[in-house]
N, C-alpha and C positions, 0 to 999 in steps of 0.2 A: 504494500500500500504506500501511495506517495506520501511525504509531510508536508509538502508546501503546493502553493496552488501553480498549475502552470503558468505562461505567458497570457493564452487566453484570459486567465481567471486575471492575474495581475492586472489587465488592461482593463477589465470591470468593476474593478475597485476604484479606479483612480477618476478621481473629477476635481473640476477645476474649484480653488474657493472664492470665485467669483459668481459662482452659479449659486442659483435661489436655493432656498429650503425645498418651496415645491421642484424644484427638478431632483436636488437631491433625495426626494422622497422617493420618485419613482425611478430613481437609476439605481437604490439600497433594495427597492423592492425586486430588481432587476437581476441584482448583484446578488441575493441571498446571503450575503456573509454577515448581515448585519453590526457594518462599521464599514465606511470608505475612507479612504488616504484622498488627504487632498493635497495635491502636486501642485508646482508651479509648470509653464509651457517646457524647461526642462529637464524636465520630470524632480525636482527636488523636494523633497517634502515639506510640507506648510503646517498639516496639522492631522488631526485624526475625528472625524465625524459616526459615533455611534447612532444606533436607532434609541437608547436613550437618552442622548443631546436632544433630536429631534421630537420625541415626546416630551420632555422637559419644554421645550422652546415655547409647542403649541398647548401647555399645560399655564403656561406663561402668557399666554395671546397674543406671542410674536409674530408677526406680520410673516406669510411667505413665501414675501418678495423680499426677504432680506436673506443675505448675502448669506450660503451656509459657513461661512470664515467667520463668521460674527459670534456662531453660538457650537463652535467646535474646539477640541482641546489642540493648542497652538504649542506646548511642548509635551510630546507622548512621546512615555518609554519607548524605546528604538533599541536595534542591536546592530553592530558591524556586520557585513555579509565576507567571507561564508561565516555559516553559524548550523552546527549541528542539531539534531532534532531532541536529544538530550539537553542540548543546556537551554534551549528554545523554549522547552516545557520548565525548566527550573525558572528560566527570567518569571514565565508567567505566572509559575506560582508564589513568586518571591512578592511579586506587584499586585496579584490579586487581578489580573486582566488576562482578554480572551482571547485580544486580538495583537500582534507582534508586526511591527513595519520592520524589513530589513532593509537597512541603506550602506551606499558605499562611502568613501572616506571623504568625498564633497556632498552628500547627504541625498542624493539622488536613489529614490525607494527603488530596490533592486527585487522584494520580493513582500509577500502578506502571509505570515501565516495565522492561520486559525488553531486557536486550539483543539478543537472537535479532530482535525488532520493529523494531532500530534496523542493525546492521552491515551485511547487504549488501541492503538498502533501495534504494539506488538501482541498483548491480548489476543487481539484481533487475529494476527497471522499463525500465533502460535495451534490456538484452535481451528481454526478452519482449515490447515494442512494435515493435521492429527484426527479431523474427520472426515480429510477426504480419505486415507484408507478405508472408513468404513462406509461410506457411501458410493464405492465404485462397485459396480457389479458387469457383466457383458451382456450384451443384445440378445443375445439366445437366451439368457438363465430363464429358467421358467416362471409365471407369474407367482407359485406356489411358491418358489426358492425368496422370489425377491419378497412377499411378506414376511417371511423369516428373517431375511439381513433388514426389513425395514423397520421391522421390531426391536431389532437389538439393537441398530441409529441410531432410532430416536429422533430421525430430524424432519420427518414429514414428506422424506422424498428420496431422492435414488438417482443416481450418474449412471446415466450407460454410455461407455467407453469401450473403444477395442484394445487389445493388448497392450498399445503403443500410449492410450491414453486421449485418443482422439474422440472428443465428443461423437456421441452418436445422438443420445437423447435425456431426456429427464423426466422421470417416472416419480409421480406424486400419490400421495396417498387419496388422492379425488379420483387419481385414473381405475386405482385397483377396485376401490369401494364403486364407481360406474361399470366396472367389469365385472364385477361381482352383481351386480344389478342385471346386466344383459346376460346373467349367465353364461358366461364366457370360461373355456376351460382353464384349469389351475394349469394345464402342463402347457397351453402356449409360450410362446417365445415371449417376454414382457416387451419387446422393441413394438409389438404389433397393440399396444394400448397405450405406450409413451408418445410424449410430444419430441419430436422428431425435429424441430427447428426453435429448441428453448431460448428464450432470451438470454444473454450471456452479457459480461462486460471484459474489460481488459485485463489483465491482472495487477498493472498499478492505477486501479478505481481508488479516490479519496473515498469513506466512510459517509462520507454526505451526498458526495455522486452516486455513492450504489444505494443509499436510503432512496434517493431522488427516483434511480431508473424501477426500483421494485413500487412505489409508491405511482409511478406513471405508467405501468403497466399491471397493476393490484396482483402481486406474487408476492412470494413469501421465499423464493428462495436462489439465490442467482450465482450459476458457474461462472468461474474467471478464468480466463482460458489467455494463452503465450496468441502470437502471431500464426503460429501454424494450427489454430482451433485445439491444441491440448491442452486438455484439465490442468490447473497448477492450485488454485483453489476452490473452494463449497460454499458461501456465503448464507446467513439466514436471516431473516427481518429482526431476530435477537441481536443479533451483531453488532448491528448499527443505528438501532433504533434511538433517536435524540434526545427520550422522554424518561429519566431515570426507572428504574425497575418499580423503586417503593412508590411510583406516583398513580392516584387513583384518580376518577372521578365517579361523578354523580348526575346525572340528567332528571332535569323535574316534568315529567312526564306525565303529572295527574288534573291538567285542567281541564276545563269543559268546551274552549272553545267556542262561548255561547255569539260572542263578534261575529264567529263564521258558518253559524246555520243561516239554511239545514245540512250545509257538507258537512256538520259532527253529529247530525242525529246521531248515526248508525257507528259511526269511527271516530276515536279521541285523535283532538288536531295534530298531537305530535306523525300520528300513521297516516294524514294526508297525503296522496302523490307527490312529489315535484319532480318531472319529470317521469322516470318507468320506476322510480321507485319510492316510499316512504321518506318522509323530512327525516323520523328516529333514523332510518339505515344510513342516512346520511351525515349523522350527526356520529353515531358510531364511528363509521366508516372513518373520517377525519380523523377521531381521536384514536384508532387504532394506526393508523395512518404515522400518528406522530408518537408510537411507541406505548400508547396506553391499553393497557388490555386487561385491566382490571374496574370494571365498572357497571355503579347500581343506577336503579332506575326506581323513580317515586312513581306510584302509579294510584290513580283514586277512579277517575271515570272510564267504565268499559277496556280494567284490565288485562280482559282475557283477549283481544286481540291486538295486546302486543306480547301477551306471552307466547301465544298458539303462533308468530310470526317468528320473533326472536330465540323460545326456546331459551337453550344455556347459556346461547350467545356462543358456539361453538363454531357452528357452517361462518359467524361473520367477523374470526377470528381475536373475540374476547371474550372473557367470563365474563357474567348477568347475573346479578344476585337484586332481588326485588322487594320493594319496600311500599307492602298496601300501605295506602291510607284509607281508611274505614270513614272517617270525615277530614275534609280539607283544610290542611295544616300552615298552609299559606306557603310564601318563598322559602322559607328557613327551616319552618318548626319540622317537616318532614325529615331532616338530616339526622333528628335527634332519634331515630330507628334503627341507624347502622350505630355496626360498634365506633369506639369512639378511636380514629385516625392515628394511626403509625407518627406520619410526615403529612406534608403540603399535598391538599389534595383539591382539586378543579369543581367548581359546581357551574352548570350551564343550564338555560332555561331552553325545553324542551321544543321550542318555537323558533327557534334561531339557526339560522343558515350563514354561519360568515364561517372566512379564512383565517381565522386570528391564528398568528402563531403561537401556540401554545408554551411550547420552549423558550420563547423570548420573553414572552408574559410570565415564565416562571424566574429568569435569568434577571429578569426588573422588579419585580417581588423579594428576589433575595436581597439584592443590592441596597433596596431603600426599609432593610429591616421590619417587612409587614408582618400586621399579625393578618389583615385582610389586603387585596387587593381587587379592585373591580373595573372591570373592563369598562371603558367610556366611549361614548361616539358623540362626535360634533353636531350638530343639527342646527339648523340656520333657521331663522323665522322672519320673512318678507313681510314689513307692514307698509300694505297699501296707499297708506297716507301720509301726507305732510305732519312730523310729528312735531310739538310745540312746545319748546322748555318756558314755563315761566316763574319765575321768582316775584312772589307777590303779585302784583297786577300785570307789571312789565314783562314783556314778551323778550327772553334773553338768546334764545336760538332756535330756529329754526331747521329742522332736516326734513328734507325731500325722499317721503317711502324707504328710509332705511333698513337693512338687514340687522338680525339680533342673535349673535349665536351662543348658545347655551350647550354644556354636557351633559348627556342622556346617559343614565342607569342602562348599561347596553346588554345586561340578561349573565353575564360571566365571570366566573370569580374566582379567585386563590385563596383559601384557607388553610391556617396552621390550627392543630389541633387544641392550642388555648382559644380561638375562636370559638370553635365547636361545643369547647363546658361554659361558653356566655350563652347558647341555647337553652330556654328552659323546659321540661320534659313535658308530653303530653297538651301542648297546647297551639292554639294559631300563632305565629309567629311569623313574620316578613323579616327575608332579608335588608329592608330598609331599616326596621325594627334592630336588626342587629348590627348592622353599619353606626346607629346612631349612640345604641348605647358603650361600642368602643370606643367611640371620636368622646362621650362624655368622661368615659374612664381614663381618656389619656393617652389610649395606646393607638400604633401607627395605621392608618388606612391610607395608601394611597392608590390612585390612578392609573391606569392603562390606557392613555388613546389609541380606542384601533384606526388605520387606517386603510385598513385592509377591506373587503368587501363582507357585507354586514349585511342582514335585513331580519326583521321581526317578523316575524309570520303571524298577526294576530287579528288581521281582518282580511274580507275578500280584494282587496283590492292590491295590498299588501302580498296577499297569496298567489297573485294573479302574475305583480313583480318578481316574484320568487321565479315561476314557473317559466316566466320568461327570460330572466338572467341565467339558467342550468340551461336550457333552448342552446342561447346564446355563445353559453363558453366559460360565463362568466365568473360563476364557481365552479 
């Protein structure tokens, strides 16, 4: 696996710090590393722009047409190039940062690396060369032979290679469990129920790139193969998944939806279509997407068709553990069901369709010592009319239909488990209710703007936006 990002990557990092906040918004979003280097025209380094400057900025109501140089750190730790992937990981941990500019001896950025590129780098290699012995098996073994070596895996799937090592195919456990369904005999060849043309990557994939390609093709498990198509390593969506192991969430799935009859007579809003399939499978799907596969669901009206859909949560690759509510316990008070939380765990309102990065909303929770953090969205409000400041009788200003923008309760949250014992048992409870009562005790709540793509799904017309943005591409 590489440690540092290539030239491509280098050259999407870099923007100029003469360019706005808005552009840098969407070249970070562009870039995925969340942090760019800002260069001068000869490429020297200027300064370092996180996506937490950038939510601090608009948390701030900075204007953004101002300059990203204005609200970026103007001297960041830097390291001489070359620079080992060893001591690379020591700077970062020394400084408590994620992202490393490397510059040459007139300060000209030579390289970015990420930490995600660097910490479990060999982890990574060590296991996945140590399970390709056990996942290689040949085209001819027979389907009966390969549930045997797939059992002893353990990894949901199977390498068929010729003696040399040369991909043939990849045999998952979806294929055998459908062969077994068409009654298909055990002594066939397994190459004649494998996929035969598997996705693959190179074999120096960063950890972020091969998260990216199994997430853009929904698999779970991806060979890495040299220039001549031979196996060198097994990769599996554990690997690299960006969303630590202990982190849970919770989807609030018990409302009524009464905004959107009569589409909830019969089906609770979270199981609406969007698209060909359910808002829940979608809201799963994401967060398993980003590493989490540990997750409950509150449910109060017409339960039983999201369980008879979801199940254990097994076919949509996380465990479902479910939390009736008997009477409607509002945002919050439902949480107080589950046992009470390891570590920082995600709650999301079960109507919500956005992109938020999840990772980085956990990575800015940590930084600003929350006990809560909640996701925000900007929302503008258009007044029609000439508005009129006056003091006493006299008329002091005048504006012409000015715009008003406010932060909206955007439905998502991060809680640590002293949050959770401010719930009180057995009763209605809103998470406004408990936002308010830690801001009165003193301790830290802050903010998350997303900027990412967002919608509420809580009326028809709302619904209507939804359906048309998945249409489009757009989630």
């Amino acid at each position: 696996m590489k440690s540092t990002l290539s030239q491509t990557r280098l050259e999407s990092v870099t923007i100029s710090p003469s360019k706005s906040i808005n552009e840098a918004i969407a070249f970070l979003d562009r870039a995925g590393t969340a942090a760019l280097a800002l260069c001068s025209d000869g490429g020297k380094l200027f300064g370092l722009l996180t996506d937490g400057d950038i939510r601090r900025a608009i948390l701030k109501s900075r204007k953004l047409e101002d300059s990203c140089g204005s609200i970026a750190t103007l001297d960041p730790i830097t390291v001489l190039a070359p620079v080992i992937s060893a001591e690379a990981l020591r700077i970062m941990n020394r400084h408590d940062i994620d992202h490393l500019p490397v510059v040459d001896e007139n300060g000209v950025l030579q390289d970015f690396i990420l930490r995600q590129d660097l910490g479990s780098e060999a982890d990574i290699e060590a296991a996945a060369r140590e399970r390709l012995e056990r996942v290689i098996v040949a085209p001819a073994t027979s389907i009966a032979e390969a549930i045997s070596v797939l059992d002893k895996a353990g990894t949901g799937a199977l390498v068929l290679c010729e003696s040399n090592r040369i991909l043939s195919g990849l045999l998952t456990d979806g294929d055998i469990r459908r062969a077994i369904l068409q009654r298909k005999s055990m002594e066939v060849p397994c190459i004649e129920i494998a996929s035969r043309n598997p996705v693959t990557a190179r074999h120096d994939v960063s950890a972020k790139e091969a998260l990216h390609l199994m997430n853009q093709h929904d698999i779970h498990h991806l060979p890495l193969v040299d220039a001549g198509n031979c196996v060198v390593e097994f990769l599996l969506r554990k690997d690299v998944a960006e969303f630590s192991q202990d982190m849970s969430a919770v989807i609030m799935a018990g409302g009524y939806g009464k905004r959107l009859l009569p589409l909830t007579e019969t089906v609770p809003k979270p199981m609406l279509p969007i698209g060909d399939r359910p808002l829940l499978e979608l809201i799963i799907q994401r967060l398993r997407n980003s590493g989490i596969h540990d997750v409950n669901l509150t449910t109060h009206y017409l339960p039983e068709s999201i369980l008879d859909h979801f199940g254990d949560g097994t076919e949509f690759g996380v465990k479902l553990n479910y939390l009736q509510e008997n009477n409607p316990m509002g945002t919050a008070g439902g949480l107080k069901q589950m046992k009470r939380p390891d570590g920082t765990f995600l709650v999301i309102n079960g109507d919500i369709l956005t992109s938020l990065p999840y990772q980085e909303m956990l990575v800015y929770h940590r930084q600003h010592g929350a006990v809560l953090t909640a996701g925000v969205r900007k929302h503008e409000v258009h007044i029609p009319f000439g508005v009129v400041e006056c003091e006493d009788v006299r008329i002091v200003e005048l504006k012409e239909k000015p715009s008003l923008s406010f932060f909206i309760n955007a439905g998502a949250y991060l809680l640590e488990p002293s949050a959770w014992d401010c719930i009180p048992q057995n009763q209605r409870f809103d998470m406004t209710d408990l936002i308010q009562n830690l801001l009165d005790a003193g301790l830290p709540v802050v903010g998350f703007p997303i900027m990412e793509y967002w919608a509420d799904v809580g009326c028809k017309e709302d619904y209507q936006k939804a359906q048309e943005s998945v249409l489009k591409g757009e989630f």
